[in-house]
Backbone as CSV, one residue per row, in Angstrom:
resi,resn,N_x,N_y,N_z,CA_x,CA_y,CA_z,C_x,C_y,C_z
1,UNK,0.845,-1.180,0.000,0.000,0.000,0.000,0.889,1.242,0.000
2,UNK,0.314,2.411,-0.659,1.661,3.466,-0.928,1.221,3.996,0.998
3,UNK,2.270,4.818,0.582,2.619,6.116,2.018,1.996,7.163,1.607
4,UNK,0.636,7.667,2.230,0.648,8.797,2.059,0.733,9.634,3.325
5,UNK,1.646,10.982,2.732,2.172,11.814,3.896,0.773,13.110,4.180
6,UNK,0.761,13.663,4.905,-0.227,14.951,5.378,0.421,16.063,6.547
7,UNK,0.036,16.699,5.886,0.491,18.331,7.246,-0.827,18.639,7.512
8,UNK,-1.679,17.668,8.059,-3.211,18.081,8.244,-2.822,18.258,9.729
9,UNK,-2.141,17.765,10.398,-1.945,18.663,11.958,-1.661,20.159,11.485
10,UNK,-0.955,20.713,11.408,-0.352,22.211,11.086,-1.741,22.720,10.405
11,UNK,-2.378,22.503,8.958,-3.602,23.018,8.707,-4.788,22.919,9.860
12,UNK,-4.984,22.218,10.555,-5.868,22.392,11.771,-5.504,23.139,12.497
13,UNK,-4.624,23.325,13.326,-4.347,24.038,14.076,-4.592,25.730,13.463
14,UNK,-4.103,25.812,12.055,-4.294,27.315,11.886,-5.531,27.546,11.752
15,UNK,-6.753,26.150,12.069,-7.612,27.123,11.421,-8.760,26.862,13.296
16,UNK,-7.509,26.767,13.754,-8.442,26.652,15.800,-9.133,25.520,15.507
17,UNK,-9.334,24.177,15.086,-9.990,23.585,15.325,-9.054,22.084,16.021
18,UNK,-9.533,21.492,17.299,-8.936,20.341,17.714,-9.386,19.257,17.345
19,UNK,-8.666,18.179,17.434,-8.747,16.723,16.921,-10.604,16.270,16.978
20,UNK,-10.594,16.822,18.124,-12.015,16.005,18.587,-13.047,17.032,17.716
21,UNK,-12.962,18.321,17.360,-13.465,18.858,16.627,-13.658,18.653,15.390
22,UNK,-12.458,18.567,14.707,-12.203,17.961,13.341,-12.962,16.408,12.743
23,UNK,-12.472,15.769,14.027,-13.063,14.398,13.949,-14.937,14.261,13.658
24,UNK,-15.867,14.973,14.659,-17.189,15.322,15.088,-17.669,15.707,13.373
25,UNK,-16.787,16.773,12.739,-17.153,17.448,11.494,-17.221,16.170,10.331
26,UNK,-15.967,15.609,10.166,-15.729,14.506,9.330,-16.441,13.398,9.883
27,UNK,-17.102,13.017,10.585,-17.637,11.556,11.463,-16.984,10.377,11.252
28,UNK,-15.618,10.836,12.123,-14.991,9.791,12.456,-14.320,9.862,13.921
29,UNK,-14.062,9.267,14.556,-13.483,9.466,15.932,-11.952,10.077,16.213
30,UNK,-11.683,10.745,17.525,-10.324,11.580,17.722,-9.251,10.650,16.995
31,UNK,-9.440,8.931,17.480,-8.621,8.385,17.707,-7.714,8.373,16.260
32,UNK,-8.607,8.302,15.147,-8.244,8.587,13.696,-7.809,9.738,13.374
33,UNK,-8.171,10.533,13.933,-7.230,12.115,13.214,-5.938,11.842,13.748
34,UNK,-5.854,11.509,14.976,-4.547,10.839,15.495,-3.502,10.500,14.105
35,UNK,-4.415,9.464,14.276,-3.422,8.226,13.162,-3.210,8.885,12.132
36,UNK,-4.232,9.511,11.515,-3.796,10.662,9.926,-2.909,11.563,10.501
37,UNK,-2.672,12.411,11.410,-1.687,13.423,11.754,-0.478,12.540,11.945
38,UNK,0.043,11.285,12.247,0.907,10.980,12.769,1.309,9.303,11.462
39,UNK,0.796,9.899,10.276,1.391,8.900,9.134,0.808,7.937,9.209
40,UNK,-0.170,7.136,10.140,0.066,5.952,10.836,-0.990,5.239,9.975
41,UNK,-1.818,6.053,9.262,-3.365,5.610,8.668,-3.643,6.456,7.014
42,UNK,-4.078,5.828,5.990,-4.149,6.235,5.174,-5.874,6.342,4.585
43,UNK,-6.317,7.751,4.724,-7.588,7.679,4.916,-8.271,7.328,2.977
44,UNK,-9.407,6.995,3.471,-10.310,6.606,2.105,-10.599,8.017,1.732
45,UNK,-11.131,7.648,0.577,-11.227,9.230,-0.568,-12.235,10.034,-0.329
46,UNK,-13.231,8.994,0.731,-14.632,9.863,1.059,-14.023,10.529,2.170
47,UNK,-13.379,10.163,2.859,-12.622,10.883,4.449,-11.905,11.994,4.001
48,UNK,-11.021,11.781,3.113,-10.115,12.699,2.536,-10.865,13.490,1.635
49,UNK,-11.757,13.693,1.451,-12.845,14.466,0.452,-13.598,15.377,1.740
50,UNK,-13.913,14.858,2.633,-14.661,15.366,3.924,-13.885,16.378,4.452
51,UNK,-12.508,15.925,4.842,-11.989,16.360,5.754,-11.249,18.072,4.860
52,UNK,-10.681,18.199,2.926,-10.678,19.125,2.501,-12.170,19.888,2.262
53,UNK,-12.801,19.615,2.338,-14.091,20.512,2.571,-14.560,21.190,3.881
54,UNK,-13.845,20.659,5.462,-13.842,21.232,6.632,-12.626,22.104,6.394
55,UNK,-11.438,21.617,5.879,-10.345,22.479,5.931,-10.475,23.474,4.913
56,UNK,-11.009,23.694,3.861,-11.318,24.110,2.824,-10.133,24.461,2.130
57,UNK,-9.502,23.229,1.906,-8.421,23.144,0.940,-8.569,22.011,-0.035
58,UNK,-7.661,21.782,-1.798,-7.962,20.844,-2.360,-7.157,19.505,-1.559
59,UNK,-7.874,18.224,-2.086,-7.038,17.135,-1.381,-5.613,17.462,-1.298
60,UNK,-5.250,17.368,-2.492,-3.672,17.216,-3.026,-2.994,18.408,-1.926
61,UNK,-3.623,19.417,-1.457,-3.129,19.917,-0.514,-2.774,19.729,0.773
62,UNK,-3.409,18.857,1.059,-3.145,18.202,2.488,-2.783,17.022,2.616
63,UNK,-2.860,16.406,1.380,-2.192,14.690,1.499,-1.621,14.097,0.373
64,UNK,-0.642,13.722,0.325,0.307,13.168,-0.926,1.080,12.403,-0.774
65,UNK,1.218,11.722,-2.285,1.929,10.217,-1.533,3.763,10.200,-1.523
66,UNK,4.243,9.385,-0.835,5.419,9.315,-0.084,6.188,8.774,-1.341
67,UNK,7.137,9.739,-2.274,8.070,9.175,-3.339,9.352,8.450,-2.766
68,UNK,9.914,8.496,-1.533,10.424,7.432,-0.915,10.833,6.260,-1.668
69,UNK,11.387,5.768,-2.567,11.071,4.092,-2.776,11.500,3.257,-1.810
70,UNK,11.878,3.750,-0.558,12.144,2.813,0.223,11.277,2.971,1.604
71,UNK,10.238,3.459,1.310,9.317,3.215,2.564,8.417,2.297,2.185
């Protein structure tokens, strides 16, 4: 499965909203914004479609995949 990377911590924060906030908007739980802020989870296209429409940025802005070939 590829790597995809996100600076969706840093875009939340500028825009005042916390995990549990973010999460409530997108309907999914804190525990997952977690995992997306911290690499750990690679969200589906409806999540990642949700979550640039709370941030009001395009996807490709907040999440892209890891050219790495060795991750």
């Amino acid at each position: 499965m590829a790597n995809i990377l996100t600076n969706l911590k840093e875009l939340r924060k500028a825009r005042k909203l916390s995990q549990q906030d973010l999460a409530q908007l997108v309907g999914v739980r804190r525990e997952t914004i977690v995992h997306l802020e911290n690499n750990r989870y690679n969200p589906s296209l409806e999540l990642a479609l949700k979550i640039a429409a709370v941030i009001q940025l395009p996807v490709e802005d907040i999440f892209r995949l890891n050219e790495d070939k060795d991750s």
